[in-house]
C-alpha positions in Angstrom: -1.6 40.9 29.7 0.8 40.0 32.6 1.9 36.7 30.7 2.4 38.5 27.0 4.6 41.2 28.6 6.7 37.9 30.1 6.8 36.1 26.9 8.2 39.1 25.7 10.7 39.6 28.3 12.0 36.3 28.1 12.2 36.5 24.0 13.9 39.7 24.7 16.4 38.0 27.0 17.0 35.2 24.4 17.2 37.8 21.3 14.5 36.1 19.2 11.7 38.5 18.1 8.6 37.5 17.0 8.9 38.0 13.2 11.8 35.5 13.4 9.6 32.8 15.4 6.6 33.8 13.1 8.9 32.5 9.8 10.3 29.7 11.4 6.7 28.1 11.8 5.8 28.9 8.8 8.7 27.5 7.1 8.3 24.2 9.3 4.5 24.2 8.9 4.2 22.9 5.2 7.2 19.7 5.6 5.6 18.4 8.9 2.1 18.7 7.3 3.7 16.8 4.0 5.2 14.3 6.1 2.1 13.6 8.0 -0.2 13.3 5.0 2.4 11.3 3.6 2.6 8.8 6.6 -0.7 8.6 6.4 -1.0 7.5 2.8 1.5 4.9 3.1 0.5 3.5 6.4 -2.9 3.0 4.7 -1.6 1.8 1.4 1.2 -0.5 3.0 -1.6 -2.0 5.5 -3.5 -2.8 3.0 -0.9 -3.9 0.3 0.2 -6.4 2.9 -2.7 -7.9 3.8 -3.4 -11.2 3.3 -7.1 -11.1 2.7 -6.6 -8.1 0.6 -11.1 -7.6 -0.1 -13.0 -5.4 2.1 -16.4 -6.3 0.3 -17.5 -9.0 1.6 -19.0 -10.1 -1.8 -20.5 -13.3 0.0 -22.4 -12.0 2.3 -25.3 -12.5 -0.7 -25.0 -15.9 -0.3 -27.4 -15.4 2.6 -30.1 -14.3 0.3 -33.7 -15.2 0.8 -33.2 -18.1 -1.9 -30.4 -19.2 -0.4 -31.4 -19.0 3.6 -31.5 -22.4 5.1 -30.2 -24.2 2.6 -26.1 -24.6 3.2 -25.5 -26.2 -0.1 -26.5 -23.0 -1.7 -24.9 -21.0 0.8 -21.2 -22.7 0.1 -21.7 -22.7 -3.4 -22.4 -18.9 -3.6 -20.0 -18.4 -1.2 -17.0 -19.7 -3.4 -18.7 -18.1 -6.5 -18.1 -14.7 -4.8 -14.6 -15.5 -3.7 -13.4 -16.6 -7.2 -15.7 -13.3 -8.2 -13.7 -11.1 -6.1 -10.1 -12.7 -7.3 -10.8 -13.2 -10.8 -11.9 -9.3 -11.3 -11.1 -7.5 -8.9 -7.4 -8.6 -7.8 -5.8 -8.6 -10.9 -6.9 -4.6 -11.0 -5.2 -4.2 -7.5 -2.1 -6.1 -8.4 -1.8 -3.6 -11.4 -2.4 -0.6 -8.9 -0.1 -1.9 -6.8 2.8 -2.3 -9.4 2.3 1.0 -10.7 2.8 2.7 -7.3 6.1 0.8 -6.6 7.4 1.5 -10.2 6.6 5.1 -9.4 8.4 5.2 -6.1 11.6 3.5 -8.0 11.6 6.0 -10.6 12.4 8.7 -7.7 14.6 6.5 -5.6 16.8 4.5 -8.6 16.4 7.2 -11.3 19.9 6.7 -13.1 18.4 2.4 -13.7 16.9 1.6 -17.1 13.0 1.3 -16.7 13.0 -2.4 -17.7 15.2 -2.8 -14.2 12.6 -0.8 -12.5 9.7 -2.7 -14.1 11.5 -6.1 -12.7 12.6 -5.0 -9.2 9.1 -3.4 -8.6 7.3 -7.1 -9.6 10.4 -8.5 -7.5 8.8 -6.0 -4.6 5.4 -6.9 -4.7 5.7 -10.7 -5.6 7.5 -10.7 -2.2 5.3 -8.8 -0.1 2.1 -11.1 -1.7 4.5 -14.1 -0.8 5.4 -13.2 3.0 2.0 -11.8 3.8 1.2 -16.2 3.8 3.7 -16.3 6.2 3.5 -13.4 8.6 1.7 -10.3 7.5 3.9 -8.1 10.1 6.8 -9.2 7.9 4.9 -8.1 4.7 3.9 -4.8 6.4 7.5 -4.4 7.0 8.6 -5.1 3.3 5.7 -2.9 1.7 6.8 0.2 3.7 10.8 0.2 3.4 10.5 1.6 -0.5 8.1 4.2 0.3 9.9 5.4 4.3 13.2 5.3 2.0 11.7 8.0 0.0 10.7 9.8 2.5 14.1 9.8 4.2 16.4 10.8 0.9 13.9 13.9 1.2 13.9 14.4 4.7 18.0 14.4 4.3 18.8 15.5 1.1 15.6 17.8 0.2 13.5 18.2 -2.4 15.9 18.6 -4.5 17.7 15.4 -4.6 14.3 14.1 -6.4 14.0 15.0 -10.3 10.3 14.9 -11.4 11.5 15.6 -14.8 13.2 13.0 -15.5 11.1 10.4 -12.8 7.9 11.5 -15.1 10.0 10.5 -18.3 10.3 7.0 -16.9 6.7 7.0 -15.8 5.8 7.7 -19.7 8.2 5.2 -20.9 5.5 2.2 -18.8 2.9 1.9 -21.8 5.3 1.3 -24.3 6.5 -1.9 -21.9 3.1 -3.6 -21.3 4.3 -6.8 -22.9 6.9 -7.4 -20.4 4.7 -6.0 -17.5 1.7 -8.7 -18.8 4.6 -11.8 -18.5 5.2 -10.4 -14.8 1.2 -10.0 -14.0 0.7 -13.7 -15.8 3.8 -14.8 -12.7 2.1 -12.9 -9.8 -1.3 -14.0 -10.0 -1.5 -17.9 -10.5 1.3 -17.3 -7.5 -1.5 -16.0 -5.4 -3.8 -18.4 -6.3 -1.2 -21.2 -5.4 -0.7 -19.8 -2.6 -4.3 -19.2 -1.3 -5.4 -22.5 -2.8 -2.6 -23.8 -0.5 -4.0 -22.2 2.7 -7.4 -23.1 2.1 -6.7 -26.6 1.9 -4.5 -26.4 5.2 -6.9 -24.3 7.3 -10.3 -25.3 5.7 -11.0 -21.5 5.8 -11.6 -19.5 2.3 -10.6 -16.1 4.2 -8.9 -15.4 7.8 -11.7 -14.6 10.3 -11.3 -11.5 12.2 -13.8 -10.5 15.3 -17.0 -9.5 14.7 -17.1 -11.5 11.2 -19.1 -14.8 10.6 -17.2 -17.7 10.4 -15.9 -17.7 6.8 -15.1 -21.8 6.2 -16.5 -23.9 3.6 -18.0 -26.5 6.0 
């Protein structure tokens, strides 16, 4: 009781009442929970974006099957089935996903560009950060979150406001109608990635990086 009455006193003293502290938090309650969940969605998608061994499932781990136990010829084989599994079907859907995402984040940042410039500088985006992450996947991390922390700035800065979803989702709508010119940039990204993996596998003898706690993922 001692401590409210203090509290008081000293708002008193400073002339802020409670009703005035009461609709500043809830005025700065809803933008610092948007920009946390929104940190959190791109640190995720950026993380993963960037990585150079983009596949989480571990699709050959059933090459250890009870066929194919104790026998390493069928163990390699299946093994590099699975990997061409996982890159033949599956990547192609994440490069897609991908592209999407950063043609969506253009269309709020570089609204006033034609959508065909936005279609080329998004593929220019994500063919670089697929490119660096063979280098350095800190520099790939780095190039996958500058679109989406610039967004994030202009509406720190400038507010809501400066962002039209009108005419961002009228850009969005226009995609479909451009799926031949989005198919010649898919048909460039993803023999580029199989150059490029092909490339490390034949330097490092390794089909996928190994990480702690993982079995040893070479071809030997």
């Amino acid at each position: 009781m001692i401590s409210v009455l203090l509290q008081t006193a000293q708002l008193e003293a400073v002339q802020l009442t409670q009703e005035e502290i009461l609709a500043a938090w809830l005025n700065l309650l809803p933008n610092l929970l948007g920009i946390v969940v929104y940190l959190i969605f791109i640190f995720e998608f950026y993380r993963f974006v960037a990585r150079r061994d983009v596949f989480e499932l571990k699709l050959r781990r059933y090459s250890h099957g009870p066929i194919s136990r104790g026998i390493a010829a069928i163990q390699n084989f299946l093994r590099v089935v699975f990997y061409i599994l996982e890159y033949l079907l599956f990547y192609p859907i994440l490069i897609i996903v991908w592209y999407l995402a950063f043609v969506a984040l253009l269309t709020f940042l570089a609204r006033d560009l034609p959508i065909e410039t936005l279609l080329l500088i998004a593929m220019a985006v994500v063919s670089g950060i697929r490119v660096t992450a063979y280098y350095s996947e800190d520099l790939s991390r780095d190039l996958a979150k500058m679109l989406p922390l610039a967004l994030l700035g202009v509406v720190v800065l400038e507010g809501a406001t400066a962002i039209s979803f009108e005419l961002s989702l009228e850009l969005v709508l226009q995609i479909p109608t451009h799926w031949r010119r989005i198919l010649t940039y898919l048909l460039f990204l993803i023999p580029l990635e199989l150059v490029l993996r092909v490339t490390r596998i034949v330097v490092t003898g390794q089909l996928a990086t190994v990480r702690p706690g993982d079995e040893e993922p070479d071809m030997d």
